[in-house]
MISELUM-690244 format. One record per residue: x, y, z of N, C-alpha, C, O in turn. Coordinates in steps of 0.02 Angstrom, whole numbers, plus 50000, padded with zeros to 5 digits. Layout:
BEGIN
@n_east: X	n_north: Y	n_up: Z	ca_east: X	ca_north: Y	ca_up: Z	c_east: X	c_north: Y	c_up: Z	o_east: X	o_north: Y	o_up: Z
...
END
This chain:
BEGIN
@n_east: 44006	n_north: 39292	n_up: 53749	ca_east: 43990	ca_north: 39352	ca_up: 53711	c_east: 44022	c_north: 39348	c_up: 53642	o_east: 44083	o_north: 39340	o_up: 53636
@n_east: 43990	n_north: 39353	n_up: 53602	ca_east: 44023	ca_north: 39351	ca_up: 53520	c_east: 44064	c_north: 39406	c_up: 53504	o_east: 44055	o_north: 39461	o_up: 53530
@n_east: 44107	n_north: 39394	n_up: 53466	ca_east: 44150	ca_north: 39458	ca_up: 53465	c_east: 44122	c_north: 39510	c_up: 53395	o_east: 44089	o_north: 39486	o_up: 53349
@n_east: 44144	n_north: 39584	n_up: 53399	ca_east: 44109	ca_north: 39609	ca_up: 53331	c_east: 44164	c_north: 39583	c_up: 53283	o_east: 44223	o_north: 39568	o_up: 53295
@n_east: 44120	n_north: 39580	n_up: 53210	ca_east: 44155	ca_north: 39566	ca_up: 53147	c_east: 44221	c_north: 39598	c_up: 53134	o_east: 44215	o_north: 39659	o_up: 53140
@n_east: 44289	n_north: 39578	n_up: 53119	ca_east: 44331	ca_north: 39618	ca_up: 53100	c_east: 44340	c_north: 39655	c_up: 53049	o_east: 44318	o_north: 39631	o_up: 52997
@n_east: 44371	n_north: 39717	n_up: 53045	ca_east: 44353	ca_north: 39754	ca_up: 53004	c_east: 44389	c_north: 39747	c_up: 52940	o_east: 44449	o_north: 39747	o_up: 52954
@n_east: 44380	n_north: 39739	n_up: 52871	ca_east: 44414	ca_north: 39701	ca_up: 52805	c_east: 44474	c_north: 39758	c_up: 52798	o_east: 44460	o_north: 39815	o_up: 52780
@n_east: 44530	n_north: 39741	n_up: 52812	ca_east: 44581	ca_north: 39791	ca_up: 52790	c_east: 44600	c_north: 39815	c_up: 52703	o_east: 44615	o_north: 39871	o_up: 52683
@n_east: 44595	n_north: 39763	n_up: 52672	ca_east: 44594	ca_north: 39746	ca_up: 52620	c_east: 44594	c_north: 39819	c_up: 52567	o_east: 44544	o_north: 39855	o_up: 52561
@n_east: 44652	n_north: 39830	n_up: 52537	ca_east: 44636	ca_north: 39881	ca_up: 52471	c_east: 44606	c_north: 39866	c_up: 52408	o_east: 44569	o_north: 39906	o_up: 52380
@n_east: 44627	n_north: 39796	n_up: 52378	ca_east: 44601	ca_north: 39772	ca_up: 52319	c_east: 44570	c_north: 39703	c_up: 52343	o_east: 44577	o_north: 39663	o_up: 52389
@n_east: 44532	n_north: 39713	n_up: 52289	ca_east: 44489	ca_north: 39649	ca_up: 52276	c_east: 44520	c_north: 39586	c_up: 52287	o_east: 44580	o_north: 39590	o_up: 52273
@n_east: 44500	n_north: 39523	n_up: 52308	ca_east: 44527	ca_north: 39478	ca_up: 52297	c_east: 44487	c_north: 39400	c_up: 52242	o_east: 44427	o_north: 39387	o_up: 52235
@n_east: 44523	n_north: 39378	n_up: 52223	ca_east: 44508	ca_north: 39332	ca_up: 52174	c_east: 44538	c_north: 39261	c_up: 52186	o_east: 44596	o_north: 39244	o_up: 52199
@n_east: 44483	n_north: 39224	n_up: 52177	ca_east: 44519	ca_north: 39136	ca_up: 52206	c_east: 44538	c_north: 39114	c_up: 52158	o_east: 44497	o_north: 39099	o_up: 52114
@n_east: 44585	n_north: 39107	n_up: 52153	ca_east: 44652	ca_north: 39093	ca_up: 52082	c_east: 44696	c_north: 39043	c_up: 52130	o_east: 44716	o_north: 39060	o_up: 52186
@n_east: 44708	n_north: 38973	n_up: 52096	ca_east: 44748	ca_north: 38922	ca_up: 52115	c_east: 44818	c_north: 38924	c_up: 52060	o_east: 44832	o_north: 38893	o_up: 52009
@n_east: 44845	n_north: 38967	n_up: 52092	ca_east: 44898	ca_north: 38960	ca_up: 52039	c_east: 44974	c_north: 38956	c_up: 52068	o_east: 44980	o_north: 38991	o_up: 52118
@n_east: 45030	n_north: 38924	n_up: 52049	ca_east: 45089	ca_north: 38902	ca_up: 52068	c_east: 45117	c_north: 38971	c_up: 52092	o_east: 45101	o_north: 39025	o_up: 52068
@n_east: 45164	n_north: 38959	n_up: 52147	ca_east: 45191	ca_north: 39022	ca_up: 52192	c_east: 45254	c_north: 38994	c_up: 52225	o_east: 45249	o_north: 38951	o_up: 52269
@n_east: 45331	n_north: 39023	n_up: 52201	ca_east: 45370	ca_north: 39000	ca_up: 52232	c_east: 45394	c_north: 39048	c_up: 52272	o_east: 45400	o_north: 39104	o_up: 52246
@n_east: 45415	n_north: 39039	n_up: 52353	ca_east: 45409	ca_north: 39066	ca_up: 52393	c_east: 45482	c_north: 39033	c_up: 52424	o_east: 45500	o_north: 38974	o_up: 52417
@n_east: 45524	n_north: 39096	n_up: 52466	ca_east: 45587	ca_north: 39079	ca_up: 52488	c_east: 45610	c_north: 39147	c_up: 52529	o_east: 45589	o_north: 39203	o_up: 52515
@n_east: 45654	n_north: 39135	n_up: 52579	ca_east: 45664	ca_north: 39207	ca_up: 52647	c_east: 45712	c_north: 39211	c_up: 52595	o_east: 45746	o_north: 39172	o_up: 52562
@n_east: 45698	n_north: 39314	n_up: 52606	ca_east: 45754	ca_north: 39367	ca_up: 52569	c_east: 45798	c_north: 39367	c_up: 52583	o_east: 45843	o_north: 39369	o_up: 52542
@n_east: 45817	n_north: 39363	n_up: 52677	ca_east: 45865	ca_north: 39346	ca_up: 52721	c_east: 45881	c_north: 39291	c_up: 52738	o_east: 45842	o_north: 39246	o_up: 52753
@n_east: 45978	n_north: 39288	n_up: 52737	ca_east: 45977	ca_north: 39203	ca_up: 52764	c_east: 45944	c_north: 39197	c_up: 52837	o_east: 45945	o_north: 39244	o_up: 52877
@n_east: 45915	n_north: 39132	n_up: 52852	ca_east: 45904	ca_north: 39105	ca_up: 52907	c_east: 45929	c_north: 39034	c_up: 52897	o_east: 45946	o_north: 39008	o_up: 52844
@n_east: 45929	n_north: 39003	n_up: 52965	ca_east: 45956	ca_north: 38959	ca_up: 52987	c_east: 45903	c_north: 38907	c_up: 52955	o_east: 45937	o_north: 38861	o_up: 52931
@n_east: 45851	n_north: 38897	n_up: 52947	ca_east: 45826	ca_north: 38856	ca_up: 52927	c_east: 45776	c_north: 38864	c_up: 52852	o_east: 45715	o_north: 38863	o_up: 52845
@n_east: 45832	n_north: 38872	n_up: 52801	ca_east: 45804	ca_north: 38908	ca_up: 52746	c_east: 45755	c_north: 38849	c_up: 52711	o_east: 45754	o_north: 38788	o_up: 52715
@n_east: 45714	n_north: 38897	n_up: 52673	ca_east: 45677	ca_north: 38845	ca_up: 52633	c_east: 45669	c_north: 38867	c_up: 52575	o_east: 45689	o_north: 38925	o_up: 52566
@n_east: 45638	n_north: 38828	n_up: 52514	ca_east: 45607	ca_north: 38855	ca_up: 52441	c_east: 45555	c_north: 38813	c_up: 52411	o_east: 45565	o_north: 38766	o_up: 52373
@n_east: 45479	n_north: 38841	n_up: 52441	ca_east: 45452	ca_north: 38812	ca_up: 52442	c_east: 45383	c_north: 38847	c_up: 52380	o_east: 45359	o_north: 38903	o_up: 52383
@n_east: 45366	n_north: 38794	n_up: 52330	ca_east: 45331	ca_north: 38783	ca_up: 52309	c_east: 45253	c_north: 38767	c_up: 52324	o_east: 45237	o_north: 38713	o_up: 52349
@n_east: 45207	n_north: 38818	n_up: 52306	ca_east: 45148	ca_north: 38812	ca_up: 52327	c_east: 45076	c_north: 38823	c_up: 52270	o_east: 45076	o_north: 38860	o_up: 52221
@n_east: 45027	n_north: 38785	n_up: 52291	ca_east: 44967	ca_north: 38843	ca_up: 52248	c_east: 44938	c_north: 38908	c_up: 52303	o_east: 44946	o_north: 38903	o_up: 52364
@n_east: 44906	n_north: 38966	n_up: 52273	ca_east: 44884	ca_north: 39005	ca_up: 52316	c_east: 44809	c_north: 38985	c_up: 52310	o_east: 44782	o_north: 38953	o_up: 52266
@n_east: 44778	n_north: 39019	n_up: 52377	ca_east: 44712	ca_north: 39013	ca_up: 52361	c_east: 44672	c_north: 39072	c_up: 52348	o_east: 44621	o_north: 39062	o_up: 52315
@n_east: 44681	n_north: 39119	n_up: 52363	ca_east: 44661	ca_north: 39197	ca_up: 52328	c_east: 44746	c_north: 39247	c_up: 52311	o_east: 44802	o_north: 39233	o_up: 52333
@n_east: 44728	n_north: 39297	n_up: 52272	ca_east: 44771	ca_north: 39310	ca_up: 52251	c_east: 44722	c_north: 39405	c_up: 52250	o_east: 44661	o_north: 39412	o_up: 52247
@n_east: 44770	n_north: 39456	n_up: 52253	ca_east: 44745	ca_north: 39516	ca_up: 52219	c_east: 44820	c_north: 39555	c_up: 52194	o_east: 44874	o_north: 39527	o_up: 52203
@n_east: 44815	n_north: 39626	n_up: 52161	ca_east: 44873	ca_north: 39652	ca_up: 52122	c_east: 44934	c_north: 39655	c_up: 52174	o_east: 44990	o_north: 39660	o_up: 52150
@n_east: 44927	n_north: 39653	n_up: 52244	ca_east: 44976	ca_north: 39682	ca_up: 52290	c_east: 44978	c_north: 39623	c_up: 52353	o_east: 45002	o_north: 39634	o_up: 52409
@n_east: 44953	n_north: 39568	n_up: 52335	ca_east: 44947	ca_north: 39499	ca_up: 52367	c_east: 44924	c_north: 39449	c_up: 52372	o_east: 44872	o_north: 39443	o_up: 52339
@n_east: 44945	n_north: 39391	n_up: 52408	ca_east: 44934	ca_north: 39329	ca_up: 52405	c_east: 44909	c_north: 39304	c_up: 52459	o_east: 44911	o_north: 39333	o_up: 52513
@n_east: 44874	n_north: 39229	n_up: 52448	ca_east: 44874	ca_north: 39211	ca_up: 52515	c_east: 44879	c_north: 39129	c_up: 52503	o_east: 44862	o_north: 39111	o_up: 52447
@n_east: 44895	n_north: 39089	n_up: 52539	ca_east: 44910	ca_north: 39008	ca_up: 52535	c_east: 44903	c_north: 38975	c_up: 52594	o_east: 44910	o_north: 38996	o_up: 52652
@n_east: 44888	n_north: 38917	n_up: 52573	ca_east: 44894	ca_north: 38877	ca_up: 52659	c_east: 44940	c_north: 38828	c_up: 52630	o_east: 44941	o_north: 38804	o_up: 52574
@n_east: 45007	n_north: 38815	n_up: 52715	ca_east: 45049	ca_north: 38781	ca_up: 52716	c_east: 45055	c_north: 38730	c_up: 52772	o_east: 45009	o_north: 38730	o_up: 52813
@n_east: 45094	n_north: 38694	n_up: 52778	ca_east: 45117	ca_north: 38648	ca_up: 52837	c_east: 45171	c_north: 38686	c_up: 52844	o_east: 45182	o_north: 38685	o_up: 52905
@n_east: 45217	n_north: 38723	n_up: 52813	ca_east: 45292	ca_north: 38726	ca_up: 52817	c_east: 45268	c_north: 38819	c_up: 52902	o_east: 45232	o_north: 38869	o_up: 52902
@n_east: 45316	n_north: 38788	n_up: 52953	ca_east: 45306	ca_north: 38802	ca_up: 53021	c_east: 45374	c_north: 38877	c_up: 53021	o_east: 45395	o_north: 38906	o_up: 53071
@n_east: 45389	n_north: 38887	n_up: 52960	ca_east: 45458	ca_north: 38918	ca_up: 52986	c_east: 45416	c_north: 39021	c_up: 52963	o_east: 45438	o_north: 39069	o_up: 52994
@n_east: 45353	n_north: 39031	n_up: 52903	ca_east: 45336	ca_north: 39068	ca_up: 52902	c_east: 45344	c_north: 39140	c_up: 52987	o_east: 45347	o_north: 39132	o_up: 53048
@n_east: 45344	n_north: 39181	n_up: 52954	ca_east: 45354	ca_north: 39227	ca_up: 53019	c_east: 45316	c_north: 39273	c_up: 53010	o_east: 45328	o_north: 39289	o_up: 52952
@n_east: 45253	n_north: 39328	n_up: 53041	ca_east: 45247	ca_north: 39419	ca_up: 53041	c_east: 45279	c_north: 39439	c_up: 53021	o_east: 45323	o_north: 39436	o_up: 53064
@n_east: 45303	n_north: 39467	n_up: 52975	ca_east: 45351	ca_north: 39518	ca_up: 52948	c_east: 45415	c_north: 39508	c_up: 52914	o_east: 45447	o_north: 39555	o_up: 52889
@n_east: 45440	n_north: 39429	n_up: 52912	ca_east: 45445	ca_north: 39389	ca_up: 52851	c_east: 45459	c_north: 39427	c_up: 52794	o_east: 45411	o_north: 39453	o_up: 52767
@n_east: 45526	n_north: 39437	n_up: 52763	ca_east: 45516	ca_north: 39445	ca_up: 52699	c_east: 45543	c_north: 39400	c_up: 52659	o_east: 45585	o_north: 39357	o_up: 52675
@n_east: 45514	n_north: 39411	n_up: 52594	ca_east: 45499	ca_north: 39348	ca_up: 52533	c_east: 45539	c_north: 39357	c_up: 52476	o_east: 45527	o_north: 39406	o_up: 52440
@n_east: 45573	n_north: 39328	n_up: 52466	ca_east: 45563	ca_north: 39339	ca_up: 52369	c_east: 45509	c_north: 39289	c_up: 52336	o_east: 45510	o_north: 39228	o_up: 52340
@n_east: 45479	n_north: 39315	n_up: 52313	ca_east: 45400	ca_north: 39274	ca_up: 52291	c_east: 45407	c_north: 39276	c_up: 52211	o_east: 45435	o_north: 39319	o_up: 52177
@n_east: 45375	n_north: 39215	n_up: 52190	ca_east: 45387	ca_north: 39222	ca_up: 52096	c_east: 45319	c_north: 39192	c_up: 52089	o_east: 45302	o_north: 39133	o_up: 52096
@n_east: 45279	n_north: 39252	n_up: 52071	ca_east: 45209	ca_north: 39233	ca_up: 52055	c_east: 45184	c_north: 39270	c_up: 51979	o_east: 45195	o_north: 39330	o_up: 51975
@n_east: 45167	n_north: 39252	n_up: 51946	ca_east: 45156	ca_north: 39170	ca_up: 51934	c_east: 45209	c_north: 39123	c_up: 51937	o_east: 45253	o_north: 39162	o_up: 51951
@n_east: 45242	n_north: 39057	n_up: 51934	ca_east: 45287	ca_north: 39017	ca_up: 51940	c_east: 45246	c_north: 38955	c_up: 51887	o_east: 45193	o_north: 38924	o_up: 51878
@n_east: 45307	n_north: 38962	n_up: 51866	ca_east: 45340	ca_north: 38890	ca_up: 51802	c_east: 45400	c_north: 38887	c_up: 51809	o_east: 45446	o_north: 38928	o_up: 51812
@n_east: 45396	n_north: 38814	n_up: 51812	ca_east: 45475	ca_north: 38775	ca_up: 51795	c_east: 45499	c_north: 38759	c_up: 51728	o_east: 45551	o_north: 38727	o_up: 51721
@n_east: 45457	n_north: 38782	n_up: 51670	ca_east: 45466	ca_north: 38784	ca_up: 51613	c_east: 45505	c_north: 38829	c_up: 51582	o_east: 45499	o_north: 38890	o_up: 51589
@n_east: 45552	n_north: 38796	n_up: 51539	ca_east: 45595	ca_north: 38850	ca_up: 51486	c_east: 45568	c_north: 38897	c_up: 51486	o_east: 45515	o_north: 38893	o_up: 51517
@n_east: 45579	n_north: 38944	n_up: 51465	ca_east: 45573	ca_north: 39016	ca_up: 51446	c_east: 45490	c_north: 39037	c_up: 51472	o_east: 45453	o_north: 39065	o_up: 51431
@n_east: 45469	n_north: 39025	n_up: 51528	ca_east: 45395	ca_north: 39051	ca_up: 51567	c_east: 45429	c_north: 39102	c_up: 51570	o_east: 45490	o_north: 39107	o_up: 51563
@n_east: 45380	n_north: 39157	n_up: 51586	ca_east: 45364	ca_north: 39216	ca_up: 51614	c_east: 45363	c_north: 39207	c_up: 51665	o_east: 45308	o_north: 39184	o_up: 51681
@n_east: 45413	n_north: 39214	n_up: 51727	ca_east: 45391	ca_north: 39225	ca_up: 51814	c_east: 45429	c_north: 39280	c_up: 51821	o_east: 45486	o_north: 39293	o_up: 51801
@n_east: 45373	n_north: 39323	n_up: 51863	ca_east: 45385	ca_north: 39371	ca_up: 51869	c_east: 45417	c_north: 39387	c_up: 51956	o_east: 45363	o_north: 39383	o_up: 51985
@n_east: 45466	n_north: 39402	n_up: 52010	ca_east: 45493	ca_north: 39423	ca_up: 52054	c_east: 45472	c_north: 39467	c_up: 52096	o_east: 45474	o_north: 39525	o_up: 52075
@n_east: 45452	n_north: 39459	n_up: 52154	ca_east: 45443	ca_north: 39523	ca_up: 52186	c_east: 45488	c_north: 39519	c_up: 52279	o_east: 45510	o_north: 39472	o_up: 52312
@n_east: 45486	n_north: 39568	n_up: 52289	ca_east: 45488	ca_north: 39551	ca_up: 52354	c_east: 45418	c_north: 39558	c_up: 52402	o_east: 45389	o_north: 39611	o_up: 52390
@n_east: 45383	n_north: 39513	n_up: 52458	ca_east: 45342	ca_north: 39505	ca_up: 52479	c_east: 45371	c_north: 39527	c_up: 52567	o_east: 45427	o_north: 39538	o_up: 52589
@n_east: 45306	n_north: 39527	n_up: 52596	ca_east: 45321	ca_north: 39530	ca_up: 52665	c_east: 45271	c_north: 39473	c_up: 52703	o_east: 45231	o_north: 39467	o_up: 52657
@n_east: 45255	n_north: 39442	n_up: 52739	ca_east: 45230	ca_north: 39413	ca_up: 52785	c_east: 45181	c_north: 39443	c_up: 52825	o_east: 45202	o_north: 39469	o_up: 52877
@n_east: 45105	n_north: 39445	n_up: 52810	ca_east: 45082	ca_north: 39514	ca_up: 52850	c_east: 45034	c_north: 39484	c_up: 52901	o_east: 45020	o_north: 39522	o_up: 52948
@n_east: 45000	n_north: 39410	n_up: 52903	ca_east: 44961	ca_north: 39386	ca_up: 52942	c_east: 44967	c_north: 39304	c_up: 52935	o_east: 44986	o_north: 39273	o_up: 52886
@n_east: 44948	n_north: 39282	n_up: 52988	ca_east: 44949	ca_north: 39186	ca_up: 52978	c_east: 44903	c_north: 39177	c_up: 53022	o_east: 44906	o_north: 39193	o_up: 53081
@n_east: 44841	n_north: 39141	n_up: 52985	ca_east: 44805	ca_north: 39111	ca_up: 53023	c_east: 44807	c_north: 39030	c_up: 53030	o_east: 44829	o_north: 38997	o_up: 52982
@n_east: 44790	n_north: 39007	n_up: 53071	ca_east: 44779	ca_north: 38950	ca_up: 53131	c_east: 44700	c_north: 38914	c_up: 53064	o_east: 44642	o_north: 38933	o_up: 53055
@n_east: 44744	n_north: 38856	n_up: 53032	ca_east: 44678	ca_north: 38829	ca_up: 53005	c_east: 44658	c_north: 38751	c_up: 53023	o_east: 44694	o_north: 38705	o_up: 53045
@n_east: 44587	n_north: 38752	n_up: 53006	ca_east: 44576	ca_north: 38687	ca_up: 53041	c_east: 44600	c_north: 38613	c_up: 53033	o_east: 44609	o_north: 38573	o_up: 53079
@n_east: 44607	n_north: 38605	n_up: 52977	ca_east: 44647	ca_north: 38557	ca_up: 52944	c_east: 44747	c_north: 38549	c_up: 52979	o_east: 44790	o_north: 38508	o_up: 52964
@n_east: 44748	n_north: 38600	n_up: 53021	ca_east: 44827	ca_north: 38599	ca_up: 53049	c_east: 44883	c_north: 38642	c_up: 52994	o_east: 44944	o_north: 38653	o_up: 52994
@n_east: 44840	n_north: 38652	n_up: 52962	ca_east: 44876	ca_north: 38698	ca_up: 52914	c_east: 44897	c_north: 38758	c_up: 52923	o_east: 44904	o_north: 38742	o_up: 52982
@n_east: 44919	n_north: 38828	n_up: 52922	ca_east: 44921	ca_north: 38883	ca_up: 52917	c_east: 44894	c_north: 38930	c_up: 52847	o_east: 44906	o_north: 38912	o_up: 52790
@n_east: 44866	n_north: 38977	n_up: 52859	ca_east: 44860	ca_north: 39015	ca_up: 52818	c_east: 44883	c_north: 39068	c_up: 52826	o_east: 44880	o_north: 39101	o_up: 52878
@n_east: 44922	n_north: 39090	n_up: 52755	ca_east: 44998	ca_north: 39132	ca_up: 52748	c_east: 44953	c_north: 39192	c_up: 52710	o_east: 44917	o_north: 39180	o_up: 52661
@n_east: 44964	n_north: 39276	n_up: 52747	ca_east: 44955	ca_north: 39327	ca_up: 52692	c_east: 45020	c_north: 39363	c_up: 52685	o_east: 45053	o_north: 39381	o_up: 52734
@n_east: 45042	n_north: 39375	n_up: 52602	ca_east: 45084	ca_north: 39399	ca_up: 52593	c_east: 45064	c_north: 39460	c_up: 52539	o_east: 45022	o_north: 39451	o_up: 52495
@n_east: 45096	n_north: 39518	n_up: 52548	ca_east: 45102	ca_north: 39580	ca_up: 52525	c_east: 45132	c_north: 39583	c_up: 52480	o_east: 45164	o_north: 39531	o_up: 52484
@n_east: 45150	n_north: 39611	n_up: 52429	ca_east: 45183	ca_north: 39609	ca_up: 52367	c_east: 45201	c_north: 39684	c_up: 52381	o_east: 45160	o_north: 39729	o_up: 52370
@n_east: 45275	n_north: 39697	n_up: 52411	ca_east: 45293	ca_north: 39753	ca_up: 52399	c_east: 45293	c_north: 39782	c_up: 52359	o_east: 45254	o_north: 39828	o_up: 52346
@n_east: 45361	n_north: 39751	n_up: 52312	ca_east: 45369	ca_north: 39782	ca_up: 52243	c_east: 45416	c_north: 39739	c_up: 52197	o_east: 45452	o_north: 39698	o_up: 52226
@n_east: 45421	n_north: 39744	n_up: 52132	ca_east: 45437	ca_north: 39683	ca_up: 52096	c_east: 45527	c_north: 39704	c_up: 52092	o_east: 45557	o_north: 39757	o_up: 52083
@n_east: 45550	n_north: 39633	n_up: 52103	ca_east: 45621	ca_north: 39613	ca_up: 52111	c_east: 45660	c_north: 39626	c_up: 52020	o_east: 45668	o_north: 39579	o_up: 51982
@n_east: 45670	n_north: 39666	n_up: 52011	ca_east: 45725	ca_north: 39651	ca_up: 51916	c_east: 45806	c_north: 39655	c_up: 51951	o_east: 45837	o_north: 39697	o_up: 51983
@n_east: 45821	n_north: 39581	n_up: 51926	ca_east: 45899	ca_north: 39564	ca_up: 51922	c_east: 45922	c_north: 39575	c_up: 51843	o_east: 45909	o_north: 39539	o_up: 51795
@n_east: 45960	n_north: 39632	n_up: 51848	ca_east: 45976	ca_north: 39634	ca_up: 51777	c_east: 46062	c_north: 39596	c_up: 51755	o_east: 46118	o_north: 39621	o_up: 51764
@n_east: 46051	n_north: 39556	n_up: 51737	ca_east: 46098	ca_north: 39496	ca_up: 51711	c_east: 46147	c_north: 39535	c_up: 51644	o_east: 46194	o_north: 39508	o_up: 51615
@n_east: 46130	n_north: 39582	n_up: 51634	ca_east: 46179	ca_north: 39625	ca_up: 51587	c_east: 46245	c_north: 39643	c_up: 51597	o_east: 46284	o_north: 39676	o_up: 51563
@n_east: 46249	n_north: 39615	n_up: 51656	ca_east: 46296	ca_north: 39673	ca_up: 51695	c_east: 46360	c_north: 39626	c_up: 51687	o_east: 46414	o_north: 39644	o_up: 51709
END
């Protein structure tokens, strides 16, 4: 029996934008990472990417720097993200959706 279509949760639009995304847990864990990625759609309040890296979690939170450059004086901008779905892709990959809570400012004035 086929199952019915799921229903698009989605608030904003999404757009397939390959663009650099550095991604790293807010909280320490035991097996931390900082991992560098392209995304494959992107909208104002999230992301989404496929990875190999196995340590992603549900509910996961991020400090995410999207856009990302390793260049002098780029513009990357900080947010904190959450982990909201991972799908199972065919290639053995995962596909990562992340939420864009709200944007991270470290003010260095201090």
């Amino acid at each position: 029996m086929d199952e019915p279509p799921k229903k698009d949760r989605r608030r904003r639009g999404r757009a397939k934008l390959d663009t650099l995304v550095r991604l790293r847990p807010s909280e320490p864990i035991s097996d931390h990472f900082d991992e560098i990625i392209c995304t494959q759609n992107v909208s104002r309040d999230g992301i989404y990417f496929a990875t190999t890296n196995r340590l992603y979690k549900e509910g996961m939170r991020l400090f995410v720097t999207f856009p990302y450059s390793a260049h002098t004086g780029a513009i990357n901008r900080d947010y904190i993200g959450e982990v909201r779905r991972i799908d199972q892709l065919d290639n053995g990959n995962r596909g990562v959706a992340v939420h864009l809570i709200g944007t991270l400012i470290l003010d260095s004035a201090q």
